[in-house]
C-alpha positions in Angstrom: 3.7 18.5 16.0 3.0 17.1 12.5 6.2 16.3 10.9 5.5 18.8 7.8 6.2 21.9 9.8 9.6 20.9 9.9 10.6 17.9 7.9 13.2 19.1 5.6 14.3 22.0 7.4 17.9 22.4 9.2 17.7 22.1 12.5 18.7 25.0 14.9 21.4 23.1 16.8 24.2 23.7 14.4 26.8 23.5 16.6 25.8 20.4 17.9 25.8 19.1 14.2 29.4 21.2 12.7 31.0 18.7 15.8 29.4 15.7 14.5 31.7 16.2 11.8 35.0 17.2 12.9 36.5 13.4 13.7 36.3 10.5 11.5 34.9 9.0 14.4 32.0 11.8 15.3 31.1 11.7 11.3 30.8 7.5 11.5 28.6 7.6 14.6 25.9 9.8 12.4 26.7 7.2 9.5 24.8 4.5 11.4 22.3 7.2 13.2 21.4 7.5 9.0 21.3 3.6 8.8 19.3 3.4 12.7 15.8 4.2 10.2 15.9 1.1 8.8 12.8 -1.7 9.6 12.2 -4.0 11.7 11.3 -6.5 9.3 12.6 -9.5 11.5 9.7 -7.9 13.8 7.1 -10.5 15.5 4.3 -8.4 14.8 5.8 -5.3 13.1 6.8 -6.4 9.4 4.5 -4.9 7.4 4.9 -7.3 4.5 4.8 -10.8 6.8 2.1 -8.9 9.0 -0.7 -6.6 7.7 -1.8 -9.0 4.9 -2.9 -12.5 4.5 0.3 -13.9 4.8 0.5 -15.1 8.3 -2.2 -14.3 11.5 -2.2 -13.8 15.0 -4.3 -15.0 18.3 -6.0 -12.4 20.0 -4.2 -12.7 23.2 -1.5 -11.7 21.2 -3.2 -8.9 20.2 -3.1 -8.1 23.9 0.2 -8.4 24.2 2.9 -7.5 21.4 2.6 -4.6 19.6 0.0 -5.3 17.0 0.1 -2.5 14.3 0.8 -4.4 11.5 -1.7 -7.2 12.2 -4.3 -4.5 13.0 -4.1 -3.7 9.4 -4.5 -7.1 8.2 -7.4 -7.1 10.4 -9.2 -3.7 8.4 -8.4 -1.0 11.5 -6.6 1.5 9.6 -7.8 4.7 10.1 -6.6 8.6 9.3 -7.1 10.1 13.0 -4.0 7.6 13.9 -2.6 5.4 11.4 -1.0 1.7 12.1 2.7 1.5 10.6 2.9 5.3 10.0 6.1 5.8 8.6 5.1 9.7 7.7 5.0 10.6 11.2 7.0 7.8 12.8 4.2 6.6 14.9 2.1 3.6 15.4 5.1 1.1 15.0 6.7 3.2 11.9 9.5 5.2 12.3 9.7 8.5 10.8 11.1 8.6 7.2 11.3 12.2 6.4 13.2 12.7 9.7 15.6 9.9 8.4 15.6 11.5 5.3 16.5 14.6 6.9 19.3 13.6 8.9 20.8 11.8 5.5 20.6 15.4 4.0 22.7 16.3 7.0 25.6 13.7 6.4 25.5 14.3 2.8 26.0 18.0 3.0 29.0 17.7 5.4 31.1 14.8 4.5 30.7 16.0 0.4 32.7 19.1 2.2 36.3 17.8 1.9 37.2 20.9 4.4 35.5 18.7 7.3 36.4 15.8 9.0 40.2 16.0 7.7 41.2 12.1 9.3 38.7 10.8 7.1 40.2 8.8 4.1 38.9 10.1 0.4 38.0 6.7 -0.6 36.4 6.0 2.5 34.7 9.5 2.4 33.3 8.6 -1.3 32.2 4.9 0.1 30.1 6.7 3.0 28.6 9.3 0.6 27.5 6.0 -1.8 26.1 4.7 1.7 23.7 7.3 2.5 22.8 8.5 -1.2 21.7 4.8 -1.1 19.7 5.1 2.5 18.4 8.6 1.6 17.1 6.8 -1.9 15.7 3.3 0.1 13.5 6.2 2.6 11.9 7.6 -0.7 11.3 4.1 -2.2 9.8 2.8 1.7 7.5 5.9 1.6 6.8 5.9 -2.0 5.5 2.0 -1.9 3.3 3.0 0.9 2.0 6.3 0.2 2.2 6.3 -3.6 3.2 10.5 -4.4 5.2 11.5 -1.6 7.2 14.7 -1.5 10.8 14.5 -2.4 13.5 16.0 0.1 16.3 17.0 -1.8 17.7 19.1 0.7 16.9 20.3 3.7 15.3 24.1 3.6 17.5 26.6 5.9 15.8 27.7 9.4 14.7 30.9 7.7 12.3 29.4 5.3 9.0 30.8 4.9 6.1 28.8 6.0 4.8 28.5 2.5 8.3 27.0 1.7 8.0 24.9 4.5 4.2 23.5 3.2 5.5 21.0 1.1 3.4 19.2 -1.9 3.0 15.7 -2.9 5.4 14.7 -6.6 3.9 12.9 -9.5 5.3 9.6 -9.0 7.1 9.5 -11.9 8.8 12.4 -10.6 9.6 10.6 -7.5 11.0 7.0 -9.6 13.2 9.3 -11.4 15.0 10.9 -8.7 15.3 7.7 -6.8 16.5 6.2 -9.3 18.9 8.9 -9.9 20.2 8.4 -6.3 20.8 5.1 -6.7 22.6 5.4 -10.0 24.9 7.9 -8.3 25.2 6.0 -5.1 26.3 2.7 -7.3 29.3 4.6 -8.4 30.6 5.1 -5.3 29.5 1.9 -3.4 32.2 -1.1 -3.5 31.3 -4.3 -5.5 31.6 -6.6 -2.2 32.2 -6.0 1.8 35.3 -5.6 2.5 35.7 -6.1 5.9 33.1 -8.8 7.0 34.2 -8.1 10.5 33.3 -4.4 11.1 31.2 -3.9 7.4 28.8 -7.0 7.4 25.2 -5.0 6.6 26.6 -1.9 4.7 25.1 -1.5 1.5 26.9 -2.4 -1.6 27.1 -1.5 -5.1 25.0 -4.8 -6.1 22.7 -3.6 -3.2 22.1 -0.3 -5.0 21.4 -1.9 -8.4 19.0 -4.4 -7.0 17.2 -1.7 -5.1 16.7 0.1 -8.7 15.2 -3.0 -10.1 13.2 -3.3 -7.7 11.9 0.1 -8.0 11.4 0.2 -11.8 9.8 -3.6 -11.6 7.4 -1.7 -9.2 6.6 1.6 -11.3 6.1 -0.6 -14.0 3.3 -2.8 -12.6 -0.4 -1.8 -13.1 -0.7 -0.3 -9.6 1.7 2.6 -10.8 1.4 2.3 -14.4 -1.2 4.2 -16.0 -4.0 2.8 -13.2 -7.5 3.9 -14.2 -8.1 4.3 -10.4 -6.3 7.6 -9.9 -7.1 9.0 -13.3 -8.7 12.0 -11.5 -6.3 12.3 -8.4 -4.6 15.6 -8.3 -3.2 17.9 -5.8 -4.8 21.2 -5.3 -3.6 23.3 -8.0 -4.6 20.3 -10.4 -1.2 18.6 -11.4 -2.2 14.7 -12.3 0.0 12.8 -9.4 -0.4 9.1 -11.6 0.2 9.4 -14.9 -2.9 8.7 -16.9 -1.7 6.0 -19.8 0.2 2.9 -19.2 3.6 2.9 -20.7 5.2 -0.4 -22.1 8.8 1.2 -22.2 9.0 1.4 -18.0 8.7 -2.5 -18.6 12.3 -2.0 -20.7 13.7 0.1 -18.1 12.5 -2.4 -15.6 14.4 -5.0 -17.3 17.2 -3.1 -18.4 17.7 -2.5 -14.4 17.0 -6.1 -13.7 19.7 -7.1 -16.0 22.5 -4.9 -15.0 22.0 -6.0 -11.1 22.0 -9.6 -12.0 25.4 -9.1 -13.8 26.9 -7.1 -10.9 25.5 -9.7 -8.1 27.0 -13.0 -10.2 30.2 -11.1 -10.8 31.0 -11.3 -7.0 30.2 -14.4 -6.4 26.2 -13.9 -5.2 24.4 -17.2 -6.2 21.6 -19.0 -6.0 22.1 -21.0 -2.2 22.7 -24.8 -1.9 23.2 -26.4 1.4 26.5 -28.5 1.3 26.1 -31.8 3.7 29.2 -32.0 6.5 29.8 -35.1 8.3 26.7 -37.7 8.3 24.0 -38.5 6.0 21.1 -36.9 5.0 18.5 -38.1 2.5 17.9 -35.9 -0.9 14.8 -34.5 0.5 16.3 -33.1 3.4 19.2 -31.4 1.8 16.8 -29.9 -0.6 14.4 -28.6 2.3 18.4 -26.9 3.9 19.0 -25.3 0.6 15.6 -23.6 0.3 15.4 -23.4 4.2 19.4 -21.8 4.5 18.5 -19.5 1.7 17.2 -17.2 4.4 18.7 -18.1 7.9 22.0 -19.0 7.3 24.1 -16.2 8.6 25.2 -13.9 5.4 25.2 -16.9 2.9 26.0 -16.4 -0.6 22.7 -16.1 -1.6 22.0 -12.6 0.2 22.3 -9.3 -1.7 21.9 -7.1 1.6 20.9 -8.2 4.7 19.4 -6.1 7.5 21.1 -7.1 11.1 19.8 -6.4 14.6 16.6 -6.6 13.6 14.6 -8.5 16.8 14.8 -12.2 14.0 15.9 -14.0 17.3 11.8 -12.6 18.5 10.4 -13.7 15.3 11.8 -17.0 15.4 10.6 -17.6 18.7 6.7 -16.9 17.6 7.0 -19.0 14.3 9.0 -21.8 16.2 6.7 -25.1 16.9 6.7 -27.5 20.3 8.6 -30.1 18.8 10.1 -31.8 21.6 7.2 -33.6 24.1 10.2 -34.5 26.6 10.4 -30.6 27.6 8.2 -28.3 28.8 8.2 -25.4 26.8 9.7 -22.1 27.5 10.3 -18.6 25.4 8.5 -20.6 22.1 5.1 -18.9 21.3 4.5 -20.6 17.6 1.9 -17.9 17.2 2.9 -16.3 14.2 1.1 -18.6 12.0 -0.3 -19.2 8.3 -3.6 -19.7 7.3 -4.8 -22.1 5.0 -4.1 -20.6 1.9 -1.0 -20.2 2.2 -1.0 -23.8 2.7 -2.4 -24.9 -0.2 -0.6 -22.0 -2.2 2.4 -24.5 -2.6 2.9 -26.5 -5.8 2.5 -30.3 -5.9 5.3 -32.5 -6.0 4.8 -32.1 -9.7 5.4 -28.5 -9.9 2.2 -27.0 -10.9 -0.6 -25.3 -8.6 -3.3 -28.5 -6.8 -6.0 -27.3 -8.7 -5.0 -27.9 -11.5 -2.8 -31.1 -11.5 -4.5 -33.6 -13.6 -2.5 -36.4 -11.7 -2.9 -35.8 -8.3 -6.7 -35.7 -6.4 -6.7 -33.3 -4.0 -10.8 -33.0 -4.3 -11.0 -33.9 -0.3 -8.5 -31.9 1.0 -9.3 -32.7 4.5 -9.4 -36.6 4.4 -7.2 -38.6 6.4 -3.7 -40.8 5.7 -1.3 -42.4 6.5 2.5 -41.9 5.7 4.6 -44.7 3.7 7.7 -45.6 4.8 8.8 -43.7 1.3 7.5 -40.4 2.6 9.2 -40.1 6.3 11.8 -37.4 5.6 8.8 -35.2 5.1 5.8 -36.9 7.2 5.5 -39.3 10.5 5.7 -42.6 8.8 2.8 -44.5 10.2 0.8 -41.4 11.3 -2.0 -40.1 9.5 -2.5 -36.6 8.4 -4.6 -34.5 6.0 -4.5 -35.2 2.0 -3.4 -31.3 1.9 -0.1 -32.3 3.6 0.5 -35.1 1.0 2.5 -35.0 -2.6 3.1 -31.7 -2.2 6.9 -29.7 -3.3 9.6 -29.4 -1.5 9.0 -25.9 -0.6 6.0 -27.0 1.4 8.1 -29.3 4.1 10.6 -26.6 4.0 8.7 -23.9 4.8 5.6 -25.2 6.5 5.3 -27.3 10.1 2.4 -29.1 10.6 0.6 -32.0 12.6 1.9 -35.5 10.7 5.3 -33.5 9.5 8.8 -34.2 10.2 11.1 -31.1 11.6 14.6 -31.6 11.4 17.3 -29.3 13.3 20.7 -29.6 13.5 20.4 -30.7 17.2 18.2 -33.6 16.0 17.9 -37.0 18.3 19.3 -39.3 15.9 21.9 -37.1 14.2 20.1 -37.5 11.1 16.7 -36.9 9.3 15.6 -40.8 10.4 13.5 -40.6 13.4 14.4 -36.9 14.2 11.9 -33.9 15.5 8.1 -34.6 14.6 5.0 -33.0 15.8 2.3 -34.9 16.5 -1.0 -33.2 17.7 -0.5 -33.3 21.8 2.2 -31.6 21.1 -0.1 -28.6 19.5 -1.2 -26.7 22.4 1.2 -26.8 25.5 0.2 -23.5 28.0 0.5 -20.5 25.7 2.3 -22.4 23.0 -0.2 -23.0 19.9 -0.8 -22.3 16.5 -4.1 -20.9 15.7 -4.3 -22.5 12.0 -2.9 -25.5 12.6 0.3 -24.5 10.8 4.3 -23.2 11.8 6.6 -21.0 9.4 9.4 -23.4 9.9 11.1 -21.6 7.1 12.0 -18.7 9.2 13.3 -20.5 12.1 17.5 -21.3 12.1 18.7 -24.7 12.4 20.5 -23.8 15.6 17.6 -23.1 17.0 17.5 -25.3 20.2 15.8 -25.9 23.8 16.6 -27.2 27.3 14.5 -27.3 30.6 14.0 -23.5 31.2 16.0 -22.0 28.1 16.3 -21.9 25.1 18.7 -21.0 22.4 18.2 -18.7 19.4 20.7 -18.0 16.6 20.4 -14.3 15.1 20.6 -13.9 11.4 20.1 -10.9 8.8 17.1 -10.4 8.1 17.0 -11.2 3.7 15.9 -7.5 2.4 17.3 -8.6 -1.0 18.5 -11.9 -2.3 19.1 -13.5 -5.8 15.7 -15.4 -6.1 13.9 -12.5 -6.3 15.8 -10.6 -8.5 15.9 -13.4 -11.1 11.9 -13.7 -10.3 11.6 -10.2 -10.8 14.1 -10.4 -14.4 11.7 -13.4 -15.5 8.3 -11.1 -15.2 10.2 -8.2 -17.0 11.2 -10.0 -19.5 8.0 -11.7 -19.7 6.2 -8.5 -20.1 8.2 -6.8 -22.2 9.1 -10.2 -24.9 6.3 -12.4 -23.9 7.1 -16.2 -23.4 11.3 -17.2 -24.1 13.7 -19.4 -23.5 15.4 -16.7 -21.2 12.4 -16.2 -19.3 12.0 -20.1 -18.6 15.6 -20.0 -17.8 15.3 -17.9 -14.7 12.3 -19.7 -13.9 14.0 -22.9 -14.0 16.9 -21.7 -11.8 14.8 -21.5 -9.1 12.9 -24.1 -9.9 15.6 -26.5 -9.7 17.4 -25.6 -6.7 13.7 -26.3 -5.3 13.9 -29.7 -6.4 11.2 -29.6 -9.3 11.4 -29.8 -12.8 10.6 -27.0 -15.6 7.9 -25.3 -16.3 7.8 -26.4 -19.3 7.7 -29.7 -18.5 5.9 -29.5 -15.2 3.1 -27.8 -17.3 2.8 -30.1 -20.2 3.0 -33.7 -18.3 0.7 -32.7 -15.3 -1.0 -29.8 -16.0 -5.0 -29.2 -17.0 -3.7 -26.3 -18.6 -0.9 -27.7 -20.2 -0.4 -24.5 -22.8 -0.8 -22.3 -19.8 3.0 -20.7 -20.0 3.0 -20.5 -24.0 1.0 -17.2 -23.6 2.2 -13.8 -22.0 -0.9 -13.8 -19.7 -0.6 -17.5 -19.2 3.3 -17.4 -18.0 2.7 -13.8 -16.2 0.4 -15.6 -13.9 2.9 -18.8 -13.3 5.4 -16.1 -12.7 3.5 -14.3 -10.2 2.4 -18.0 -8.5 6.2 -18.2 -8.6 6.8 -15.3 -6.1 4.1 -16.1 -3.9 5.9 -19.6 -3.3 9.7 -19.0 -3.5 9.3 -15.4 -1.4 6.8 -17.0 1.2 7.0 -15.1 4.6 9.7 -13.2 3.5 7.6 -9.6 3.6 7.2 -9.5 -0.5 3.3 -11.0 -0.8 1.6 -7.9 0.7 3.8 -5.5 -1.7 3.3 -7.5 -4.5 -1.0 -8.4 -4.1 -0.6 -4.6 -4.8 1.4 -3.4 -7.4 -0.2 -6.1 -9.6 -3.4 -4.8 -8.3 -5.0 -8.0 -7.2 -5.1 -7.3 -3.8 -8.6 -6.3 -4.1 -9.5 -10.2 -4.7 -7.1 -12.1 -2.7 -7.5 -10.3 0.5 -11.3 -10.2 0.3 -11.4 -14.0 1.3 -11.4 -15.4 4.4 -8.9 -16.4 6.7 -9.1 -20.3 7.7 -7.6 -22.5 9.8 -7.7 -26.3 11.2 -10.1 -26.8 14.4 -7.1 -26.5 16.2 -8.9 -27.2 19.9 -10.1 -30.1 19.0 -6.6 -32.1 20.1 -8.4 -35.4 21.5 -9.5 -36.4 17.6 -7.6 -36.0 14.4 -10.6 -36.4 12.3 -12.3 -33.3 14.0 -8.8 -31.8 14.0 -8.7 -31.5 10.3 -12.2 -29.5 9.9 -11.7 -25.7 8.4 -12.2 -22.9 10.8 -13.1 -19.3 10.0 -11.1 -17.3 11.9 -11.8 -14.1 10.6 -13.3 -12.3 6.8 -11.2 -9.9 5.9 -12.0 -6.9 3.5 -9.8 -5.0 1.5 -11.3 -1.6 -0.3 -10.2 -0.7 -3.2 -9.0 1.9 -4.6 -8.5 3.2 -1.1 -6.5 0.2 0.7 -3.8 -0.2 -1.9 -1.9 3.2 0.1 -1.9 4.3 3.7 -3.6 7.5 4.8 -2.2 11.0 5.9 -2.7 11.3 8.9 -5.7 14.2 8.8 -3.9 16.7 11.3 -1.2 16.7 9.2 -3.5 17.9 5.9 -4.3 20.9 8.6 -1.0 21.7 9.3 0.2 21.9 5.5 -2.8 22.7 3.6 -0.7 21.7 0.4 -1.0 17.8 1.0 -4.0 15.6 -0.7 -4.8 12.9 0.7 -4.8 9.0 -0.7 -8.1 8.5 -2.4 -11.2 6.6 -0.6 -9.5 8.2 3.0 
């Protein structure tokens, strides 16, 4: 049954509901059925974000095996008779968000009822409201981001409703940013400014949770995919009502940054900062403990870098698919390493001197391909004495951190020397053991925990939350505001430089002028908006943020129109035929129609009312 014949309508079993809310107890078990919708962005193969773009790609066996939804996206096979990742219908790898919404409606209508569930506390009651207004607004934002105008669920429509009440319609989605917004703003009030019991609480939303998820939002509406786009000038619903507005408006860029703002001051006052790894006992070189900082940003276990974290969600599976064979003394068990990264992604990453290798006036990086061999000043980050491919070489710190690779050093926590001399490197035998391989050539090392670790037939995974939200972004998302509505300031460069620094390069401002061919390149608005974008791309690698924001800055239609490439990762006997590029596969993105997903068509037959996306 298509979910709009009954997706905001009570459901019949009322007595089975009216006892869900009689105990404290009953009431919290519905709590986490509201927060059981929530992704599975640590997902192998089912983060949208790390998955159905350019951002990291997949063999075909393991197309054959894993659920592929979100790579058969990336690979151009969405359709409207059965979408991939359909989070309308819950189907295809997506879970159904009006139903979650629905059941959030359910909560909120019972426990606001101080006349049910008498054991449960008032302040504890308020917190749980907070909690769901917050769920019931994230559902809205998830569907909103993928669908563009999206009905908007308020509350659920009584079991006598007519079927033309039933046959909802698609909002304007400035409709729909203003009432999630709205929900967050009253969910903030409510929501306590830290956890306060890590034990039990560890992965409930919080009142800096709620603001950043705002921020988020408004950056989003903002940005030229939602923001007076000339695309959907002419996309209406039936009875004519324009569902994008038509003009671009600067002042969403001042609400954007007024929201950006007022999360940043709620995160810092509670302690949330910008991660750096503290060294215990034993010495590690500056290069390493740069790599843990960036590296621990993500998979240290609720660090203090992390705004909300989403638990339970299959990382320990992820890890085990981005992990490399970096031990030649084992035979490999449980580690796939075939969630991997193509090629440009690789060369993405800054240089050492901070700006992108095209256009670092400094550096030659003309024969990208060409073979050398490490220094003895380079072997915390490559094989000293082994050679690998100029790309590999005088690159940032972000690039050993997050990237394994033929030539590179991997350290762990379990490394053989105790230290980062002579610890974990992978050298090309070690590149395709059985069904262990990397189709590119390259690993996501980022994702994968130190702990990580392997004996003869096991191996052991350390679980942490996956990073929905973390400070990085939010500043990066505060810097483009600001940037947009102000142009080029010291405040901007400021947030910029935070994160810069902690990656172990220096400003943009001087990165720009010393090594740049572009040297003036951040002085201008359009200039710095695109080293602020370059920014994201680098600092939020394989974190799920690329695909969402290729498309609300509406570039998508360039960047995943080129090819995916990789090394010629069977030739193993020969590093010199190693290190030629490999098409894997052209991709094509259409636009206007690929920016959203399609409606399902039986559903547009179901409820006449619905449109559907453009281009479908």
């Amino acid at each position: 049954m298509a979910c709009d014949s009954f997706l905001d309508v009570i459901p019949d079993n009322v007595s089975t509901i009216d006892h869900a809310f009689t105990l404290r107890q009953e009431a919290e078990k519905y709590l986490f059925t509201c927060y059981s919708y929530l992704p599975d962005h640590g997902s192998p193969s089912n983060n949208i974000g790390l998955n159905a773009g350019d951002e990291a790609w997949f063999p075909t066996t393991f197309l054959g095996g894993l659920s592929t939804d979100a790579p058969n996206i990336a690979r151009g096979n969405q359709n409207i008779s059965n979408p991939y990742m359909n989070f309308w219908d819950g189907d295809r790898g997506g879970r159904n968000y009006f139903q979650a919404i629905r059941d959030c409606n359910i909560f909120l209508e019972n426990v606001r009822d101080e006349n049910k569930i008498p054991d449960l506390e008032i302040d504890e009651r308020l917190r749980w409201v907070g909690e769901v207004e917050f769920l019931k607004a994230y559902y809205h934002f998830y569907l909103l981001r993928m669908y563009g105008p999206i009905p908007i669920i308020d509350e659920n429509l009584p079991i006598s409703a007519t079927p033309e009440q039933v046959r909802i319609k698609r909002e304007p989605v400035d409709d729909v940013v203003e009432y999630i917004a709205g929900l967050l703003d009253q969910a903030a009030e409510k929501l306590p400014a830290r956890i306060q019991t890590e034990i039990t609480d560890l992965g409930h939303v919080t009142q800096p949770a709620a603001l950043t998820l705002k921020a988020k939002l408004l950056v989003m509406a903002a940005s030229p995919l939602f923001n007076g786009n000339p695309d959907y000038s002419d996309f209406t619903d039936h009875d004519g009502v324009h569902l994008f507005s038509t003009s671009y408006d600067p002042d969403k860029w001042e609400e954007a940054l007024a929201a950006c703002g007022e999360a940043i001051a709620a995160c810092e006052e509670v302690g949330i900062r910008l991660y750096e790894y503290q060294p215990g006992v034993g010495e590690l070189s500056e290069e390493t403990i740069t790599q843990l900082s960036l590296r621990n940003s993500v998979t240290e276990r609720w660090n203090d870098e992390l705004i909300w974290g989403l638990s339970g969600r299959r990382v320990g599976d992820l890890q085990r698919q981005t992990m490399a064979y970096i031990d030649p003394s084992i035979t490999p068990f449980g580690i796939k390493g075939n969630v991997t990264p193509p090629i440009k992604i690789v060369e993405m990453f800054y240089t050492k001197n901070g700006v992108p290798i095209e256009e670092d006036r400094t550096l030659d990086f003309s024969n990208k391909t060409s073979l050398r061999t490490a220094t003895h000043e380079e072997r915390f980050n490559l094989i000293e004495g082994y050679p690998t491919a100029r790309v590999n070489y005088d690159r940032e710190p972000r690039f050993y951190a997050s990237l394994g690779f033929v030539g590179g050093v991997w350290y762990m926590y379990n490394s053989p020397s105790n230290s980062d001399e002579n610890t974990w490197r992978l050298r090309i035998e070690q590149t395709r053991i059985n069904d262990s391989w990397s189709l590119t050539g390259y690993h996501i090392k980022k994702l994968v925990n130190l702990n990580f670790a392997f004996q003869p037939g096991r191996i052991f995974v350390e679980e942490y939350a996956w990073p929905e939200m973390r400070l990085a972004d939010l500043y990066l998302l505060y810097a483009e505001a600001k940037n947009e509505v102000d142009g080029p300031s010291p405040e901007v460069y400021n947030y910029l430089n935070l994160i810069r620094e902690r990656a172990g390069l220096g400003t943009v401002e001087d990165s720009w002028s010393q090594y740049s061919s572009n040297p003036n390149k951040y002085k201008s608005k359009e200039g710095l908006r695109e080293i602020i974008h370059h920014e994201r791309m680098i600092e939020l690698a394989f974190e799920g943020s690329r695909f969402w924001d290729l498309r609300r800055w509406k570039k998508a239609a360039e960047v995943l129109n080129a090819p995916i490439k990789g090394w010629d990762v069977q030739k193993t006997n020969s590093l010199d035929a190693y290190y030629r590029y490999r098409t894997l596969y052209s991709q094509q993105f259409i636009a206007p129609r690929d920016y959203f997903w399609p409606i399902r068509e039986n559903n547009l037959r179901v409820n006449p009312n619905l449109v559907q996306n453009p281009g479908w």
